[in-house]
C-alpha positions in Angstrom: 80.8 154.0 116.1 80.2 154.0 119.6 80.4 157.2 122.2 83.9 156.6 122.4 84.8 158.2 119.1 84.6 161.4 120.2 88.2 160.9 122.4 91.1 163.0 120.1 94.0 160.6 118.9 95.9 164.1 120.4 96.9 161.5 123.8 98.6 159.0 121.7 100.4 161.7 119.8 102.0 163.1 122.4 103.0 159.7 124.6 104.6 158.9 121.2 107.1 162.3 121.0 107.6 161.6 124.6 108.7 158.3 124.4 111.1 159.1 121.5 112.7 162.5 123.1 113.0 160.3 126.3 115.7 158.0 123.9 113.3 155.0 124.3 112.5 153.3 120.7 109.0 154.0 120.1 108.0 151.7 117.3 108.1 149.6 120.1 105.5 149.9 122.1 103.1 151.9 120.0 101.7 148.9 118.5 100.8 147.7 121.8 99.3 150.8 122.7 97.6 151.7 119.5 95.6 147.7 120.3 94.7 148.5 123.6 92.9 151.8 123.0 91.2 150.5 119.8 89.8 147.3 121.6 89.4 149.5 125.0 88.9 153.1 124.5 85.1 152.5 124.6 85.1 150.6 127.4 87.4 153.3 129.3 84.9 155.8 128.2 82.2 154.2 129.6 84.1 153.2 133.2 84.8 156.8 133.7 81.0 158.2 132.9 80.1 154.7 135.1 82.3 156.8 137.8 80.9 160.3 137.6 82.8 161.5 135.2 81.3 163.8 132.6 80.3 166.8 130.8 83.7 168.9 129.9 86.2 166.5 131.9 85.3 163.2 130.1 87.6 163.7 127.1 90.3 165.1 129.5 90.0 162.1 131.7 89.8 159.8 129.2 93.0 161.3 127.8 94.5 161.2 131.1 93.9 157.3 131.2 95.8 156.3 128.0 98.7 158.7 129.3 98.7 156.2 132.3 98.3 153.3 130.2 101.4 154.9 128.1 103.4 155.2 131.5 102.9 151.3 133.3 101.7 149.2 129.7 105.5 147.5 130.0 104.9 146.9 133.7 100.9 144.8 132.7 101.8 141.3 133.9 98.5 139.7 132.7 97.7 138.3 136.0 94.4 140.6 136.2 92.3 140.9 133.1 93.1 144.0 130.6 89.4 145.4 131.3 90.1 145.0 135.2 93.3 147.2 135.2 92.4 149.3 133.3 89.0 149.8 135.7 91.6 149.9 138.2 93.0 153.2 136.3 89.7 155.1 135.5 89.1 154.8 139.2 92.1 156.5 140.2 91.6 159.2 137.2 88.0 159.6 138.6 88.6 160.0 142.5 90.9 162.8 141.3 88.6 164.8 139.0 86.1 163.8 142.0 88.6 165.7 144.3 89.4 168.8 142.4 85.4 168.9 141.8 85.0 169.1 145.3 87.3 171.6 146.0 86.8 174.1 143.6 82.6 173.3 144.4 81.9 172.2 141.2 78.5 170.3 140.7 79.3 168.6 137.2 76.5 168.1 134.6 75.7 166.0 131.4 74.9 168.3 128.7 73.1 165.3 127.2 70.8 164.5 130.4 69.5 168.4 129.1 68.3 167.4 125.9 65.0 167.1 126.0 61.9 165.8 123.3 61.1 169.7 121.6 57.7 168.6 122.0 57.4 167.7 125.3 55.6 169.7 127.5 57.7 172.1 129.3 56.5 171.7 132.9 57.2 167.9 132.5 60.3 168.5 130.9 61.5 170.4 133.4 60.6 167.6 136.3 62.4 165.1 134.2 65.8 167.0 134.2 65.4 168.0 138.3 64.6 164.7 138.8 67.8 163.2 136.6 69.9 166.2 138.3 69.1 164.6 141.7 69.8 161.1 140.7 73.2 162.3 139.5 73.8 164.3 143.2 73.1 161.2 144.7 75.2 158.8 142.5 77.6 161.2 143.4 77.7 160.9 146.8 78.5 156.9 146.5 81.4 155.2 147.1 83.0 154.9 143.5 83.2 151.3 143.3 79.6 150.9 144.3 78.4 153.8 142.0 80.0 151.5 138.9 78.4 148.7 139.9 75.0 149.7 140.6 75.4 152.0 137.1 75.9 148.8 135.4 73.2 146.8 136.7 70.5 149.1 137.1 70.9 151.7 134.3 73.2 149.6 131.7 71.2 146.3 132.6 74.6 144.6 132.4 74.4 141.2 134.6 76.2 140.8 137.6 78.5 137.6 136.4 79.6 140.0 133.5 80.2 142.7 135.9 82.8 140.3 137.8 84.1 139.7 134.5 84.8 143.6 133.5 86.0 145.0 136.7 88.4 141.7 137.6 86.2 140.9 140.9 84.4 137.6 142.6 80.5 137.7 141.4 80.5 137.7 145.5 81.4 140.9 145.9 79.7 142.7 143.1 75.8 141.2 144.9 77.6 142.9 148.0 78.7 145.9 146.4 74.9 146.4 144.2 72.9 145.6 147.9 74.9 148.0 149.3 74.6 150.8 146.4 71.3 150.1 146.5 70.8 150.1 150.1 72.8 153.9 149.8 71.0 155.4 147.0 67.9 154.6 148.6 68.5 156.3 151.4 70.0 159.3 149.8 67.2 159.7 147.5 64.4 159.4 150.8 66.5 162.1 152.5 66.5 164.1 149.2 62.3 163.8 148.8 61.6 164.8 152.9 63.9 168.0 152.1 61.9 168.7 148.8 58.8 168.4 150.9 59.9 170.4 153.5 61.0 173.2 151.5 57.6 173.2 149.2 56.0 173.2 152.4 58.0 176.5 153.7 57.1 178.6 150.8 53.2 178.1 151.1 
């Protein structure tokens, strides 16, 4: 099973109670609900990590979703794709964990961009991880929709009609959004290397 078994059930739980000590008939809509996160939760997982989202807040988040999905699943008129509004969702979920990041100055990291090979020689080791922090500060710093795009593409090597497909959008504007990410993140990343310089450069 893929990384999205490690989400709780604890989200539909609840959104059940609630819906029955609101007076609404529950049998109803679970079965709807139950369908969407067992064809979707992975792909939810993976739109919010896609977005920034990780390390402790990902199972929250994730939860958070599926509340949402709970809340407006009556209102889903089909005229965007189930995998696009839902996209539409994580995004939200993400700009606000993005937010409260920001404010309380966290810098969010991936406990599993810390594992390293127990062979591997220390000294490298340690470069790979700075160098995977930085790449994460500068993801971080893009705009969210062109952070999921350019996560796709480059890092999940998903193509870019397939992209369109998932996230509900013309196969136009994800090439616009990817030349722009890329365009971005390049620049972030020279800016990063000149201050790296400068500061090895300081302490000789």
């Amino acid at each position: 099973m893929g990384s999205g078994a490690r989400v709780s059930w604890s989200w539909f739980e609840s959104a059940t109670w609630f819906a029955g000590a609101a007076g609404e008939d529950a049998s109803t809509p679970a079965p709807e609900l139950a369908a969407v996160h067992a064809r979707h939760a992975e792909f939810v997982f993976a739109c919010l990590q896609r977005l920034g989202v990780r390390g402790a807040a990902l199972e929250d988040a994730h939860q958070e979703v599926f509340l949402v999905v709970h809340r407006r699943l009556a209102s889903y008129d089909g005229r965007a794709s189930m995998t696009a509004w839902l996209f539409g969702i994580c995004r939200r979920v993400a700009a606000a964990h993005r937010r409260r990041a920001h404010v309380r100055h966290e810098i969010p990291v991936d406990p599993e961009w810390d594992i390293e090979d127990i062979d591997a020689d220390p000294e490298q080791a340690l470069a790979r991880g700075q160098e995977r922090r930085e790449v994460e500060r500068v993801l971080d710093m893009l705009d969210l929709d062109k952070r999921a795009v350019l996560v796709m593409y480059e890092i999940e090597g998903i193509e870019c009609d397939r992209i369109a497909v998932l996230l509900g959008i013309p196969v136009g504007t994800v090439y616009s959004r990817l030349h722009a990410a890329r365009r971005d993140f390049e620049k972030a990343m020279t800016r990063a290397a000149a201050r790296a310089a400068g500061g090895k450069a300081g302490r000789r």
